[in-house]
C-alpha positions in Angstrom: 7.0 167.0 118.1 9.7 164.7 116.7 8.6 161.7 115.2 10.2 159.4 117.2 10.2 161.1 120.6 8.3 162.8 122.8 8.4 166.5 123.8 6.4 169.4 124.1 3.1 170.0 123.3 1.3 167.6 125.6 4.5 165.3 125.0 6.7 164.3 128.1 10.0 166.7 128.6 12.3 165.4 131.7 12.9 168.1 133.4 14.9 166.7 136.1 17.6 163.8 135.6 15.5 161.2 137.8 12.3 159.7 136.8 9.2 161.3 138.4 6.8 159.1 137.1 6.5 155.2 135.5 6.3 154.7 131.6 5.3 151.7 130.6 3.1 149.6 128.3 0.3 147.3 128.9 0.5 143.8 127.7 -1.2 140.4 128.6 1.1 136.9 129.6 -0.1 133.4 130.0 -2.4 133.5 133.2 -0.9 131.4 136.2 -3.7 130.9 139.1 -1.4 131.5 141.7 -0.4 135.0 140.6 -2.7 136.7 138.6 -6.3 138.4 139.6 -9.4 136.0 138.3 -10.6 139.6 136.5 -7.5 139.3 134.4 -8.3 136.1 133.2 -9.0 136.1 129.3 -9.5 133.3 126.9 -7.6 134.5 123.6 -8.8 132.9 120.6 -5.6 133.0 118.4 -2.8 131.8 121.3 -5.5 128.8 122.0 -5.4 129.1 125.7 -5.7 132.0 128.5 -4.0 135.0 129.4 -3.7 137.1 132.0 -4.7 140.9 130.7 -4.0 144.3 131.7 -0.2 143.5 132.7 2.0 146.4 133.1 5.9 145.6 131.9 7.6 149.3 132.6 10.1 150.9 131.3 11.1 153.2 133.5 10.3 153.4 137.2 9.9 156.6 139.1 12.3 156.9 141.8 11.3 156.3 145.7 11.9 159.4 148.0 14.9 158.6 149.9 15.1 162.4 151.3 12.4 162.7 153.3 14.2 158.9 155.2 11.3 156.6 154.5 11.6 153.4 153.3 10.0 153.1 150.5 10.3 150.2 147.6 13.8 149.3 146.9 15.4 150.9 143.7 15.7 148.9 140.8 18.9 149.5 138.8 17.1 152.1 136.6 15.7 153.4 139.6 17.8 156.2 141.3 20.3 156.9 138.7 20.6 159.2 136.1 18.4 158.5 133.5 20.0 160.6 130.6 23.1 158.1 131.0 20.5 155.1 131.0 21.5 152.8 128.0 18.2 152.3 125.6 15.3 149.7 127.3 13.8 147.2 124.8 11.1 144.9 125.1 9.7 142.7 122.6 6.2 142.0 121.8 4.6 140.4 119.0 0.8 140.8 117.4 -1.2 138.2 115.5 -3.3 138.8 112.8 -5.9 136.7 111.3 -6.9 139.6 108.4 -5.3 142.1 106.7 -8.0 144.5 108.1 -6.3 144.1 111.2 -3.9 146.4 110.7 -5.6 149.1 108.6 -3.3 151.0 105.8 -0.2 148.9 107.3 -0.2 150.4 111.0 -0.7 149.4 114.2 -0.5 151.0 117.6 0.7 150.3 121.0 -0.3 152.5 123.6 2.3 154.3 126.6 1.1 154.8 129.7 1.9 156.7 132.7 1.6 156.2 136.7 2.6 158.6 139.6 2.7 155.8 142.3 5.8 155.1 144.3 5.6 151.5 143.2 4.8 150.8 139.6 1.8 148.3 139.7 2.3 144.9 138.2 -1.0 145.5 136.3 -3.3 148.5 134.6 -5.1 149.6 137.6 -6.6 153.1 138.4 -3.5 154.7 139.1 -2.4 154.2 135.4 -3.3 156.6 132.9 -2.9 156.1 128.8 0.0 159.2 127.8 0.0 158.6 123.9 -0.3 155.8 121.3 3.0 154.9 119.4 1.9 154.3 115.6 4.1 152.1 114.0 4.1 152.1 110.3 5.2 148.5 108.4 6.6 148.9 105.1 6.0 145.1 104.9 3.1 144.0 103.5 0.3 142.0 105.3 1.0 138.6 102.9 4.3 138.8 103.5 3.9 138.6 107.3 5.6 135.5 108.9 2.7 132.8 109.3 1.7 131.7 112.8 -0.3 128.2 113.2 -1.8 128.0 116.6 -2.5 124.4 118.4 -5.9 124.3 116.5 -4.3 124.7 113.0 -5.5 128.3 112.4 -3.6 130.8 110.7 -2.3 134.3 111.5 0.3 136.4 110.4 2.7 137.6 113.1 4.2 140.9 113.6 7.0 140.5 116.3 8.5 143.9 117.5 10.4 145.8 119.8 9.6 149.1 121.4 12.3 150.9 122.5 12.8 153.9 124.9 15.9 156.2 124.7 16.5 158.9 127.2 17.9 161.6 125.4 19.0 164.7 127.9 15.2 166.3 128.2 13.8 164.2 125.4 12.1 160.5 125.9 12.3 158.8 122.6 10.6 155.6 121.2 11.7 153.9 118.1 10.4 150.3 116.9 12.1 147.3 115.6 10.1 145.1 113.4 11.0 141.6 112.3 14.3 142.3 113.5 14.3 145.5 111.5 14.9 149.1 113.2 12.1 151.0 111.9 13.3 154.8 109.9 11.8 157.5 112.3 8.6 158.4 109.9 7.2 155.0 110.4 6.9 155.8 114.3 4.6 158.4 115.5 3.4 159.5 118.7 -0.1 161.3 119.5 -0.9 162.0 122.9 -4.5 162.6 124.3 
């Protein structure tokens, strides 16, 4: 297994050039009342306010079934085309740490997970299933973290990153960007279930 991607044993190899299944991770966003599920509701101490949990923010979606004539969801632009031509997808996400414990021997992970449906759900439900866990190495140490003051005054240290996916012919690769700093390939590691 490469260090940064994923492939063979109990990786993911594409074996076609159209998604057949979402990849995604979970995350959680500030909760709004009028679209998120009352379960998802979660007071988090260090933001100082509530968040919906269990959000899904997907990378790639699988593509509907147009053959068979039904209508299923409409495409997205990733959707439907050919993913090895794909340009790489970046999202950002950012961790805050109140103790250096927190991120034991200067790692953290961030978990990929998987879902066969049609239409990728907008949250972790049953049909979504952890693939592997990304470990991301920081070759910064914890005290020299940026420091985060929430509206109470307490202090964290922030890690803001970027998880990137990379369609590579049969290969799906991650990589990670850290502080605005592309991570070298032995500080990201994936380990599949």
């Amino acid at each position: 297994m490469s260090a940064g991607g994923l492939e063979g044993a109990g990786g993911v190899t594409v074996t076609t050039r159209v998604s057949k299944r979402n990849y995604g991770i979970a995350c959680y966003e500030p909760f709004r009342q009028d679209y998120h599920l009352p379960i998802d509701r979660k007071y988090i101490e260090a933001e100082g306010g509530y968040f919906a949990t269990n959000q899904m923010r997907w990378y790639l979606r699988k593509v509907s079934d147009l053959s068979s004539g039904a209508t299923k969801t409409p495409l997205t632009s990733i959707q439907g085309v050919d993913i090895a031509t794909q340009n790489p997808v970046r999202m950002g996400f950012y961790k805050l740490c109140e103790f250096s414990w927190e991120i034991q021997n200067n790692e953290f992970c961030s978990a990929i997970y998987a879902s066969e449906t049609d239409s990728a759900p907008n949250r972790k439900t049953n049909d979504v299933s952890k693939l592997c866990d990304i470990r991301i190495r920081l070759d910064t140490p914890f005290e020299m973290l940026p420091i985060y003051i929430n509206n109470f005054g307490q202090q964290y240290r922030k890690v803001e990153y970027d998880i990137e996916m990379t369609c590579s012919g049969a290969l799906l690769k991650f990589s990670a960007i850290i502080n605005g700093i592309r991570q070298p390939e032995q500080n990201v590691e994936a380990s599949f279930l």
